[in-house]
N, C-alpha and C positions, 0 to 999 in steps of 0.2 A: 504493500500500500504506500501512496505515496502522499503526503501530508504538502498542503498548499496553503502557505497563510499569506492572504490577498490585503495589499496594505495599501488605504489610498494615500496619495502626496499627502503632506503636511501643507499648510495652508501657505497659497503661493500668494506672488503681489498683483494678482489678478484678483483672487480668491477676496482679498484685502479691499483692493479698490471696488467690487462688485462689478467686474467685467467678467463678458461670458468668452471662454479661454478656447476652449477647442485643443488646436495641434498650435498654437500659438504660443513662442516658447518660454513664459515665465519662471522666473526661479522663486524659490522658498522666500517667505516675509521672512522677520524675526522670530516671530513666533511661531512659523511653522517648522524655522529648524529647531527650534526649544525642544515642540512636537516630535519633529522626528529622533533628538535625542533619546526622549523618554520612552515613545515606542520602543526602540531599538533596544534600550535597558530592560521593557519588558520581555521582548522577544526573546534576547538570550539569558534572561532568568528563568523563562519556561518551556524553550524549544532548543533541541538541536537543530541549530540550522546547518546545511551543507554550502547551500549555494543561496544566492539571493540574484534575482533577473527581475532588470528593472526596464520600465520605459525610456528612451530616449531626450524625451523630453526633461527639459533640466531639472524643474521641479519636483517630479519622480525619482530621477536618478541621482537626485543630491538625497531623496529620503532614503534608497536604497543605499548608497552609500555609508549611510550611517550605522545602516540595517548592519551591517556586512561588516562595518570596524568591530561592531561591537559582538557581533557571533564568532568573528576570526576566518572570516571566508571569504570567498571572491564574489564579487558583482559584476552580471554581463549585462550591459546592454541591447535590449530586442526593441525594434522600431513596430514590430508586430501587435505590443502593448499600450503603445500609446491609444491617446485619448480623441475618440469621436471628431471626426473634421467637420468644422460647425460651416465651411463657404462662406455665407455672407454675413453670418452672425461671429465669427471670428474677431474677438477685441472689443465689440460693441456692449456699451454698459445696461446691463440688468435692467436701469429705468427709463430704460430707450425702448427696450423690445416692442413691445406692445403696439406703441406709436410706429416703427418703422416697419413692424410685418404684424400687421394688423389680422392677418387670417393665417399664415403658417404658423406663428409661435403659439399662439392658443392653441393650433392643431397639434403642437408639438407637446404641450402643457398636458393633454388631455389624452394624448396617444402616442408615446414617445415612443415605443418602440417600431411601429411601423411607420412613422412621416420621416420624412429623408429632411436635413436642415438644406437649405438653398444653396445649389452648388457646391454641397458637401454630401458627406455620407450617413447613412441609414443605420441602426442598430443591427440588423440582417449584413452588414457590408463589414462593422468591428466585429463579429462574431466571427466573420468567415476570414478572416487574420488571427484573431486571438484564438481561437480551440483548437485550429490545429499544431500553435508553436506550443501549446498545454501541454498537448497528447506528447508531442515529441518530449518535453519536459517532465512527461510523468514517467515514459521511458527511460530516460537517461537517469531519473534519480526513484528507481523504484525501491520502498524501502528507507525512503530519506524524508527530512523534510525541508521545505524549498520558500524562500519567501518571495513573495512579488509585489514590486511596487510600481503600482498603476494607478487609473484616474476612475472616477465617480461613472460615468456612464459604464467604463467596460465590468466593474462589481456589481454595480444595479442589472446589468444584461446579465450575466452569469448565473446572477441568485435569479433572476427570473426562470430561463433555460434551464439551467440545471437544477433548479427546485422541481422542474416537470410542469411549466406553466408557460401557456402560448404568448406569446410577445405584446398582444392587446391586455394583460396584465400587469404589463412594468410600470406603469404608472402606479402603480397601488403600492412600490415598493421603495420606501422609502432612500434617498441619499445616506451615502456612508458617510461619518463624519471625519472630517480630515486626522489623515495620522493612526486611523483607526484599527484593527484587524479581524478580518474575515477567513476562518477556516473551509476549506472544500478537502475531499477527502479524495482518492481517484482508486480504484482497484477493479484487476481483471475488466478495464474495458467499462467501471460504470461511476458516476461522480458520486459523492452524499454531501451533503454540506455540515457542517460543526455551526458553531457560534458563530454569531451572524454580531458586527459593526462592537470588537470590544473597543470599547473606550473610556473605560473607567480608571485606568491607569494614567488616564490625561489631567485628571482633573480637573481645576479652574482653564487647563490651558484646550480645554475641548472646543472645537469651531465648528460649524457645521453651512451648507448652503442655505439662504433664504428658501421660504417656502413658493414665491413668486418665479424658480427656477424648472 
């Protein structure tokens, strides 16, 4: 069995200012690297990790990094992880939306998993990047366990998916909160999920998305 704890960034300076990020490449606030210290210190007071594989994107991969000092392992970078390409909504702040895509972002608000963002990609398009670099990664460390630090769309698609729920359900499921961690389980070919968004090891320093997101 191969143990997957799904860690999202630490809150970046997107996350901060209330811009909606996408593959846009923000790095960690102050307090998201505080975040990812303290994650990191939990991770290796209750897991062996082996490996940690993180997003490309800087915000991710400076959490992973942290991930990985503090277990004693290596972090690779996979671009496979990154985070939903938002097109035209890339950069644009949170109390714009509404007013600038008057009929997609509501549609996105109330159906995220199947509306495509404008000029970008669909939750059906990060699944079919992310589960298969999974699969080769639940291969490669069968019998280990492996941390991943990615973004808020590709946890939310996951737990939907692989909790066995069709994609017109991912709205019901709420944001991970930054820094947080998500176990998924992988054997013989079938996922189960563990504990879903811990974050109580954060404490005052816990962040989360608006709910207008």
């Amino acid at each position: 069995m191969t143990t997957f704890l799904f860690v999202r960034h630490g809150e970046s300076l997107a996350n901060r200012h209330e811009i909606f990020c996408g593959q846009s490449d923000y790095d960690l606030s102050e307090k998201g690297y505080a975040q990812a210290a303290v994650t990191a210190k939990y991770i290796a007071e209750n897991y062996q990790v082996a490996c940690v594989y993180a997003s490309d994107l800087t915000r991710a991969f400076h959490t992973g990094e942290a991930i990985a000092e503090a277990a004693g392992c290596p972090v690779v970078a996979d671009p496979a992880l990154r985070e939903i390409h938002c097109g035209e909504w890339e950069e644009a702040p949170f109390g714009e939306m509404l007013t600038r895509w008057p009929d997609s972002y509501p549609a996105w608000l109330h159906d995220i998993g199947n509306v495509q963002c404008p000029g970008g990609e669909t939750v059906p398009d990060v699944l079919a990047r992310v589960l298969p670099a999974l699969e080769v990664l639940a291969l490669r460390h069968e019998n280990d366990a492996i941390a991943i630090a990615t973004h808020g769309t590709v946890i939310r698609a996951l737990m939907c998916v692989l909790g066995g729920k069709p994609l017109s359900e991912m709205k019901n499921i709420p944001w991970n909160s930054n820094a947080s961690v998500t176990e998924f389980f992988y054997e013989d070919g079938a996922w189960r999920i563990g504990r879903v968004n811990l974050d109580g090891h954060l404490g005052d320093l816990s962040t989360r998305l608006p709910d207008t997101v």
